[in-house]
N, C-alpha and C positions, 0 to 999 in steps of 0.2 A: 678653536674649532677647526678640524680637518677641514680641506675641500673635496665636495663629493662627485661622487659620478657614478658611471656604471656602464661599462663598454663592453658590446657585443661587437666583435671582429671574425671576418672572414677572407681570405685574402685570394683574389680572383683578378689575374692579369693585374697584378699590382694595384690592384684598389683595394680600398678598405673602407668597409658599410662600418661606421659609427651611431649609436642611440644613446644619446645623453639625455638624462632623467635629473633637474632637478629636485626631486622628490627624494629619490635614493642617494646612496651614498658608496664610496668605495668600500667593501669589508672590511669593518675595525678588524686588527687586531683582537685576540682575546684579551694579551696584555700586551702594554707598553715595554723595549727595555728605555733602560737611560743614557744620558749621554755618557761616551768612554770618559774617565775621569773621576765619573759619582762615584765608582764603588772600588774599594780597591784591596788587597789582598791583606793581611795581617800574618803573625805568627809562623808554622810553618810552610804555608802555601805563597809567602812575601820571600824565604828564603827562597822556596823552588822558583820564582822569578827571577832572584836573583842569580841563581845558578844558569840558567837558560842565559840573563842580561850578559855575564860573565863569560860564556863560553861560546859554542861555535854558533847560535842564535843571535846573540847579541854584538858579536866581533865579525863576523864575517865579512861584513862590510870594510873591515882595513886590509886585505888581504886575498879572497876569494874571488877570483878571473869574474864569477858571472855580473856579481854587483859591482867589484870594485870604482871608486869614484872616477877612475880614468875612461870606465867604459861609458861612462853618461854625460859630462861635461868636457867636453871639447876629443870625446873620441872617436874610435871609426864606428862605433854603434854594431859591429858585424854580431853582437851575441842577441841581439833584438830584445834590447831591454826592456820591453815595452810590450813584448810579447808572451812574455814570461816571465823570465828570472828577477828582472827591476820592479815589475808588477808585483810577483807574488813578496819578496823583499818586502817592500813597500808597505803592504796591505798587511802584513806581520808584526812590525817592525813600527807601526804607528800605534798600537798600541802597546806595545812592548815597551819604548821610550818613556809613555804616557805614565802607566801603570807602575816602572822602577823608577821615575822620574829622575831619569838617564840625561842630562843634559848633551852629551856627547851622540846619544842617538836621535834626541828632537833635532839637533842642530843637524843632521846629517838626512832625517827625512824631510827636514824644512828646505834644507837646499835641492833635496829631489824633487819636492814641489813644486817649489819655484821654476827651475832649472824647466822641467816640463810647460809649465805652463808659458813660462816665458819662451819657447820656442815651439808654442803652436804656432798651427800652419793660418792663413786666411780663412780658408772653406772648414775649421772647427778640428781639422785630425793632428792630435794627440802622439807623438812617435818619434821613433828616426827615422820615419821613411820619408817626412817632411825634406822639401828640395830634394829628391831622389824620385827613379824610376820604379824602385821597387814594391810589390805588390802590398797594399795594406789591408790587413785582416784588423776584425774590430774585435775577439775575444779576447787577445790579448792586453786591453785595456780594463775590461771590466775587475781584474783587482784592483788597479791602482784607484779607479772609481771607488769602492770598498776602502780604499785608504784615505783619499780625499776627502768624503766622509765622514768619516772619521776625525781627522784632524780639525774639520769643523766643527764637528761636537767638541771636541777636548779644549777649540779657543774659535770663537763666535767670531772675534773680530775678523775671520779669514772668510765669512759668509761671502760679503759682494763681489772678490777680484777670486775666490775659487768658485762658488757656484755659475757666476756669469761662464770662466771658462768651460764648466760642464755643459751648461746648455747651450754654447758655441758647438760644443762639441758632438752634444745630442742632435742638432740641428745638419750636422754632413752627417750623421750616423743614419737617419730617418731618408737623408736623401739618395745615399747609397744604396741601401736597402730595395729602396722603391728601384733603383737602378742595377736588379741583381747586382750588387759587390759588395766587398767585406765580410761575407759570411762561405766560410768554407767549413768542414765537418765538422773541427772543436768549435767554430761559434754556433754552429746550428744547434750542438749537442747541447749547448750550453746559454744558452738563448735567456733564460730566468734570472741569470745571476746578470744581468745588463736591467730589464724590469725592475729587480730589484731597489736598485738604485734609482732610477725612474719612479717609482713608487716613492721612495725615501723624499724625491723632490716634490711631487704629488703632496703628501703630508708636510713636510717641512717651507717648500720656498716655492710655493708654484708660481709666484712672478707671474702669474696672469697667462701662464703657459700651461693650461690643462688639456688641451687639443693637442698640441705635438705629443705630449707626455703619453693621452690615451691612442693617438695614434701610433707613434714611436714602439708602446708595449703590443699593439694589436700586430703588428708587423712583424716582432720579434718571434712571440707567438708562432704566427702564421707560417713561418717560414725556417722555424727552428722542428726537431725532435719532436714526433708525436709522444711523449713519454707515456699518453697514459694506454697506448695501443701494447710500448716496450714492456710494460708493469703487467698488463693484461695475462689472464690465464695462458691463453690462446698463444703468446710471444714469450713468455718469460721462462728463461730456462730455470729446469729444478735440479740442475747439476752441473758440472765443469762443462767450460762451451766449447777445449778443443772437439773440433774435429765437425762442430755444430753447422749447418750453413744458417745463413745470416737470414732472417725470412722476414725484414724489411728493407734488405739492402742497404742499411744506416750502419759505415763503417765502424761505428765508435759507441755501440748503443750498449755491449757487452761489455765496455771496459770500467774498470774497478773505480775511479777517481769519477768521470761520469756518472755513473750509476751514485756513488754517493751524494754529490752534489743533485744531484738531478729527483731525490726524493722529496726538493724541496719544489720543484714543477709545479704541481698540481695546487700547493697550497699557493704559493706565486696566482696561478690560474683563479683560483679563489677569492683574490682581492680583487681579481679584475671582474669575476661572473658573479659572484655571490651565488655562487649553484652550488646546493649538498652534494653534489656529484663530486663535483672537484675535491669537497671533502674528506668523500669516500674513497676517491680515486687516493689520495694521500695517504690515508689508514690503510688501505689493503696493498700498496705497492711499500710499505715499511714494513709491513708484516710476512709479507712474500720474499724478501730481500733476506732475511734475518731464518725463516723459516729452510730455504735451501740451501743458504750458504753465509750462515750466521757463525760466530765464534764466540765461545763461554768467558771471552775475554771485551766482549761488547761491538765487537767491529766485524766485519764481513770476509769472505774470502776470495781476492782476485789478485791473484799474483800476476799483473797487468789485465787481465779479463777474467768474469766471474768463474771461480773456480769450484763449487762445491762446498763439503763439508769435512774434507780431509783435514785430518790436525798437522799434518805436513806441507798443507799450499798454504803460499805466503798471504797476507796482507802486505800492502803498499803504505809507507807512511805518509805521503800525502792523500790518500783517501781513509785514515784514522781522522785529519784534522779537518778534512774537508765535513767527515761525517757528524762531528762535533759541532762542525757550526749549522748542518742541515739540519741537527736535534734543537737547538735554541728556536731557529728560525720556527722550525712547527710545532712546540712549545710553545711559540708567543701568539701563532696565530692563530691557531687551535683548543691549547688546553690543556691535551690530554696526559695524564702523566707517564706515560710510556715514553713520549720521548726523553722529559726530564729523567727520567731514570735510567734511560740506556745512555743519554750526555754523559751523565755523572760517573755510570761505571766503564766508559771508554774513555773518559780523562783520569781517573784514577788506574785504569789498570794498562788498555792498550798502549796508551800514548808513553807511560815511563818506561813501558819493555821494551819498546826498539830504540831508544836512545842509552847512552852508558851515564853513568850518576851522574858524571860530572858536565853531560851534555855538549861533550867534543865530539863523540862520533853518534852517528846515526848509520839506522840500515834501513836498503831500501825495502825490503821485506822480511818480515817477522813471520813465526811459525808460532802453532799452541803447543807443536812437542818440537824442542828445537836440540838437539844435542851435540852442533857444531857449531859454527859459523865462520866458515870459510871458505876460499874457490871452490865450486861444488862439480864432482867426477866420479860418478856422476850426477846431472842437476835435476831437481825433482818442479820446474818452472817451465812449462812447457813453450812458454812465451820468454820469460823472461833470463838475464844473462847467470853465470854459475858464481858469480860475484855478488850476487841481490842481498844475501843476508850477512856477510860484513858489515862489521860496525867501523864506518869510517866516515870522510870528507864527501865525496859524491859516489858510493858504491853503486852501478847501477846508471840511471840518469840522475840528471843535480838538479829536477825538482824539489824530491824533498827536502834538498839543504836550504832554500831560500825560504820555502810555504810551511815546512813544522813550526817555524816561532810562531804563530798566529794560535797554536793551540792552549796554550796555558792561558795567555792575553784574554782571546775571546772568550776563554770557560770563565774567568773573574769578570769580565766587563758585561759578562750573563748574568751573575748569578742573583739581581734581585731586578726585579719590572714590576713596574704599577699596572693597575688594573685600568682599564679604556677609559676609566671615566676622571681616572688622579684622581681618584679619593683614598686607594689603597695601596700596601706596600706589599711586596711578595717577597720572600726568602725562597728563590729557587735551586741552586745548589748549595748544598748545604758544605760547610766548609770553614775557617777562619776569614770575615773579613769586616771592613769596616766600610758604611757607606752615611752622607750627608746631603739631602734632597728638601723640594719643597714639593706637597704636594697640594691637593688644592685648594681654594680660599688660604692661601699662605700659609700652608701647615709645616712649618719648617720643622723637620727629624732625624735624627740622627741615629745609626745603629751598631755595635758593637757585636758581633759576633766569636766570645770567645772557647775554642774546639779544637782539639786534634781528629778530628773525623777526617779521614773515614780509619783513622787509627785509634781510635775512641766512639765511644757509642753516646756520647753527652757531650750537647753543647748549650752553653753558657751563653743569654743574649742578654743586651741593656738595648731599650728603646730611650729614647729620648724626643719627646714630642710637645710643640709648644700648644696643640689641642688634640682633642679627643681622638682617634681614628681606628679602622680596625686593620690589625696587620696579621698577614696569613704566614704560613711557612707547609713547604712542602714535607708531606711523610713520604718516605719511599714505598714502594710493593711489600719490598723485603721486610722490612720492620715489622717485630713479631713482641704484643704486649707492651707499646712504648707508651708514655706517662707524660703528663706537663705540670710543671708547678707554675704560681705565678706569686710575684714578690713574696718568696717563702714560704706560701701559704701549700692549704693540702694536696698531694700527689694524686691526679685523678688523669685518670685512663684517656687517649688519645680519640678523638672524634672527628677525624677528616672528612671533609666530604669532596670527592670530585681531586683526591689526592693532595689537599690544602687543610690547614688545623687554622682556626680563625681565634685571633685573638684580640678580646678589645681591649684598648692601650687608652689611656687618660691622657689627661693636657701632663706634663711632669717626666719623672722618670718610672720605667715599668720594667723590672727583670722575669727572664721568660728562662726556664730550666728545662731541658728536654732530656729522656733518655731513650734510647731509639736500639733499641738491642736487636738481634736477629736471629736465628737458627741456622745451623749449618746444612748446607743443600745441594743436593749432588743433582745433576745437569744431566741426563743422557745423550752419549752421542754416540756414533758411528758404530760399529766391530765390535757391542756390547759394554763399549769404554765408557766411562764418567767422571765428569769434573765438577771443583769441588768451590761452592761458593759460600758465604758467610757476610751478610749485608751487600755493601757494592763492592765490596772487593773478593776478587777470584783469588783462588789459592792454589800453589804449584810447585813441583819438587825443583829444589835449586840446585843443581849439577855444579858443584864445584870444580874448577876452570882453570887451565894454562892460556897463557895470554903471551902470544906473539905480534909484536909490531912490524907490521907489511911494510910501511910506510911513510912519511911524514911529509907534511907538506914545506915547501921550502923556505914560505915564509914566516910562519906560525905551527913550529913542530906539537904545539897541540893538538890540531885536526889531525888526527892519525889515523890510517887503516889496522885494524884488528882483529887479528886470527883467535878465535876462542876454541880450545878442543878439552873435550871431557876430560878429568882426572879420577873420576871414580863412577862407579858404576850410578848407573838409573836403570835397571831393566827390572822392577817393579810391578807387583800386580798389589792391589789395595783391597781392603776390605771397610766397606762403608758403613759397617757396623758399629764400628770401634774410633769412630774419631771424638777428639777432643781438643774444645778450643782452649787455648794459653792465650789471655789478654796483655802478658809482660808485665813489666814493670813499669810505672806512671812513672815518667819525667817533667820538671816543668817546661823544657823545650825537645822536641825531636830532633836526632841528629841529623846530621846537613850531609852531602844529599840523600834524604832520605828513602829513595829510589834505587837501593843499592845494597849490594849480600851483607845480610845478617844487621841490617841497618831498622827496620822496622820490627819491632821487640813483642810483637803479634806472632802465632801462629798456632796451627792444626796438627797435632799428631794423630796417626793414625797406623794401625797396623796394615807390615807388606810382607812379602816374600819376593825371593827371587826368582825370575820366569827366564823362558829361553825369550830372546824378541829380537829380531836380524835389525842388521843396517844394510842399507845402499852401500857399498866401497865403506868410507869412515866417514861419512858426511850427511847422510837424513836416515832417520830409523822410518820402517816400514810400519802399515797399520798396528795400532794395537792388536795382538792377539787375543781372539774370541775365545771365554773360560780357559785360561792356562794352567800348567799345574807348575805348581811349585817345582821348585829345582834346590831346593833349600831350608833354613830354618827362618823360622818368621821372624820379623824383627819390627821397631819402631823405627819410620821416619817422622822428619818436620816438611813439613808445606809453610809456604810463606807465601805472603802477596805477590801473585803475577810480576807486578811493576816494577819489584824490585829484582827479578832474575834475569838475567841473559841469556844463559843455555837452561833449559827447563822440561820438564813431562809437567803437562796438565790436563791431559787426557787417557788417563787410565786403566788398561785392563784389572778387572773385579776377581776375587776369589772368595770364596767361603773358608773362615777360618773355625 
């Protein structure tokens, strides 16, 4: 049984008024997930970990300045590992090891563990700033916290020698706090992701420490980001913020990585007030995000700061992965199926477009119509460098190279959670995998998930349960007349409620048949343009590519920089009359990496024509043009899955044919 509370904070000259209620309790969860470890990936989505383990996710660690092991163990510390790059690593990288059961990479976050903890300071701080005079900021720890975590779930026996040093550590964190320090703009921005983990101890290991906990979060709070002022009508911009002035003076309140992290605020706020406010505040600041400066490909637009709706400003890729784990989070404490389904369709589509198949390069910012990717002359980022959308090692800043591996990890170690009370099982992303749990009164179960989803429209389960229970599986929005069988028996029509299909499962074995078909759906955006969708996955013309090597790194010529430039045309207007889905050909396995031209045996033809459509110099094409007219004879293209293109239109000017 949890322990409860329920804490009202306000913070006024460093104090903080606490009401503790044994009566009440902290807000459950809607659902439980499980420990990293229960569930784990099968089929093709076990290779795409494997691809990730193999390449510049999973190696970067022998070779890359920011992690390498020289910088943490007996080095000069100058890259502030601790602050970022070791962090985000870290909190990646532990379930990454977990999940391919990487021996080379436990052994490599076991000793960053250790190494950390064993050279905390006296008064609880976590760092290299330890014996130094240099200034210590606390955001930079809350990923490793997030990894720490982690690695406790995947092996218990590390509870007493790593939780003790977290609450050593929460313990100078609380006392800082009260002492203005350690919070400068990214921790204020960011203030929830440190709760978090405080909450995690709260539920898991409160040690008799539920006063520091509920103070510690009350302070965070207090003295971090009003988020729900930023979200509010009144603050939130509905278009690109140059030029905007800043009308809370909150340096960091516009930027892209913030903003995605920070939808998880209010729900955070939520366990702590149990107020429907906090609720509401959580559904209308997801819905305002996505509304102004949403992309048909699941993810937001802030090419460093919130940029609108243009199919030419980038996304960032660490605000793809960060936003994937903001959907789980509000997903499990809420419910609602909007998040699961906007998780589901930014890990299948955003997250493979800005990395290359084989997951050596990444870019720092992806486009929905992208027809270069190279030094950009000129750059259409108004913040950011004319480098951002090279596919390479660090193009950009080398955030994203350390913080993308956390995104496939965390999508599989989401994708099933029990319901608050462990009596039930949840299939939340739907996908290949296999998971083995107990749930309650000993209901030991096992599940089998066999699917090429989201490359197939049917997935194959085997339950296996040693009593009765009832187990749910999400339907998506999208699903259009999907059906369930159960042990072969008759085909009868889908009935979710509240975006769950409930099924009761006997003591033994129970196979569960689904097919989850969809319609093809065209998206309105901008200049009259539309993109084009079919289940969770978006669809998009694939620009086939000349590929120039910028680069190589000197000691791993895999991590390469990459110049991609057009070889044939894309200036394209569509008629959405005329499409037609091609399911391919069924194989027993997909090809490896599947993320990659002409690799996914899916796709949409559709009639186009050729239009006049300008570029910038040869590096970003300009808005789709509103009703064009042909410039030629019509012809058939292919559209294919987003995730597998790298240079692309997926935002369309329309003609009438």
């Amino acid at each position: 049984m949890k322990a409860t509370f329920v804490l009202l904070a306000s913070f006024c000259s460093s104090a903080i008024v606490l009401a503790q209620n044994s009566t009440a309790g902290i807000s459950p969860n809607k659902f439980e997930n499980l420990p990293l470890g229960k569930i784990l990936p099968a089929g093709w989505l076990k290779d795409q970990l494997a691809v990730q383990t193999n390449g510049l996710g999973g190696r970067q660690h022998e070779f890359y300045h920011a992690i390498s092991q020289t910088n943490w163990m007996g080095g000069d510390g100058t890259y502030n590992e601790l602050q970022e790059a070791g962090s985000y690593w870290f909190n990646a990288l532990v379930p990454n090891g977990v999940l391919a059961n990487s021996d080379a990479i436990k052994k490599r976050t076991s000793d960053f563990l250790n190494y950390v903890i064993s050279h905390q300071d006296t008064d609880g701080w976590l760092g290299p700033e330890v014996n130094t005079t240099l200034n210590r900021y606390l955001w930079g720890r809350y990923p490793f916290l997030f990894g720490a975590t982690q690695m406790i779930e995947a092996d218990p026996s590390l509870s007493d020698k790593v939780v003790a040093a977290i609450y050593k550590f929460v313990q100078g964190a609380n006392s800082m706090i009260k002492n203005n320090k350690g919070l400068e703009d990214w921790g204020k921005a960011r203030w929830f992701e440190f709760a978090i983990t405080l909450q995690w101890l709260y539920d898991n290991h409160p040690n008799g420490n539920e006063a520091l906990l509920t103070e510690t979060m009350g302070l965070l709070k207090s003295t971090g980001y009003p988020w729900e002022k930023v979200f509010s009508d009144q603050y939130f911009p509905k278009g690109p913020t140059e030029g905007l002035s800043n009308p809370l003076g909150l340096q960091y309140m516009w930027h892209g990585v913030n903003v995605a992290q920070a939808l998880k605020a209010s729900a955070v706020s939520y366990r702590m007030s149990g107020s429907q406010t906090d609720l509401d505040n959580a559904s209308s600041a997801w819905d305002k995000v996505f509304l102004y400066h949403g992309r048909p490909s699941g993810v937001f637009g802030a090419d460093e700061y919130l940029a609108g709706l243009d199919a030419v400003r980038g996304t960032e890729l660490c605000l793809v992965v960060e936003l994937m784990a903001a959907a789980s989070y509000l997903y499990q404490v809420i419910g609602d199926l909007k998040y699961a389904d906007r998780a589901e369709k930014v890990t299948y589509n955003a997250l493979p477009a800005t990395l290359t198949g084989n997951m050596w390069s990444r870019q720092y910012l992806q486009q929905q119509n992208q027809v270069a990717s190279k030094k950009m002359n000129p750059d259409p980022f108004p913040t950011d460098g004319s480098y951002s959308n090279v596919f390479g090692l660090e193009p950009n800043y080398p955030c994203c190279t350390v913080n993308f591996p956390q995104g496939w990890p965390k999508f599989i170690s989401n994708a099933f959670v029990t319901t608050s009370d462990g009596a039930s099982l949840v299939h939340v992303y739907l996908g290949p995998f296999n998971t083995n749990i107990q749930l309650q009164d000993g209901n030991s179960v096992q599940v089998a998930v066999d699917t090429q989803y989201p490359f197939s429209d049917t997935l194959k389960t085997t339950v296996t349960a040693s009593k009765a229970f009832t187990y749910y599986v999400r339907i998506p929005g999208w699903v259009s007349g999907g059906t369930i069988s159960i042990n072969s028996g008759p085909t009868q029509p889908l009935s979710p409620t509240n975006g769950l299909q409930p099924v009761k499962v006997g003591g033994g074995l129970t196979q569960i048949l689904l097919n989850l078909p969809a319609q093809i759906v065209t998206e309105q955006r901008p200049h009259g343009s539309v993109a084009v969708h079919r289940g969770p996955l978006h669809y998009a013309f694939d620009i086939s590519r000349k590929e120039t090597v910028l680069k190589r790194d000197s000691q791993q010529p895999l991590a390469a920089d990459l110049q991609f430039d057009a070889t044939a045309a894309w200036q394209y207007a569509i008629d959405p009359s005329t499409f037609r889905f091609h399911a391919g050909t069924a194989l027993p396995t997909l090809p490896s990496p599947i993320y990659d031209a002409e690799k996914p045996s899916l796709s949409i033809s559709v009639t186009a024509c050729p239009i006049s459509w300008s570029t910038a110099g040869d590096t970003f094409v300009s808005s789709p043009p509103t009703s064009p007219n042909c410039t030629g004879s019509t012809t058939t293209i292919k559209l294919i899955p987003y995730g597998a293109t790298k240079l692309r239109i997926s935002e369309f000017p329309v003609f009438k044919h």
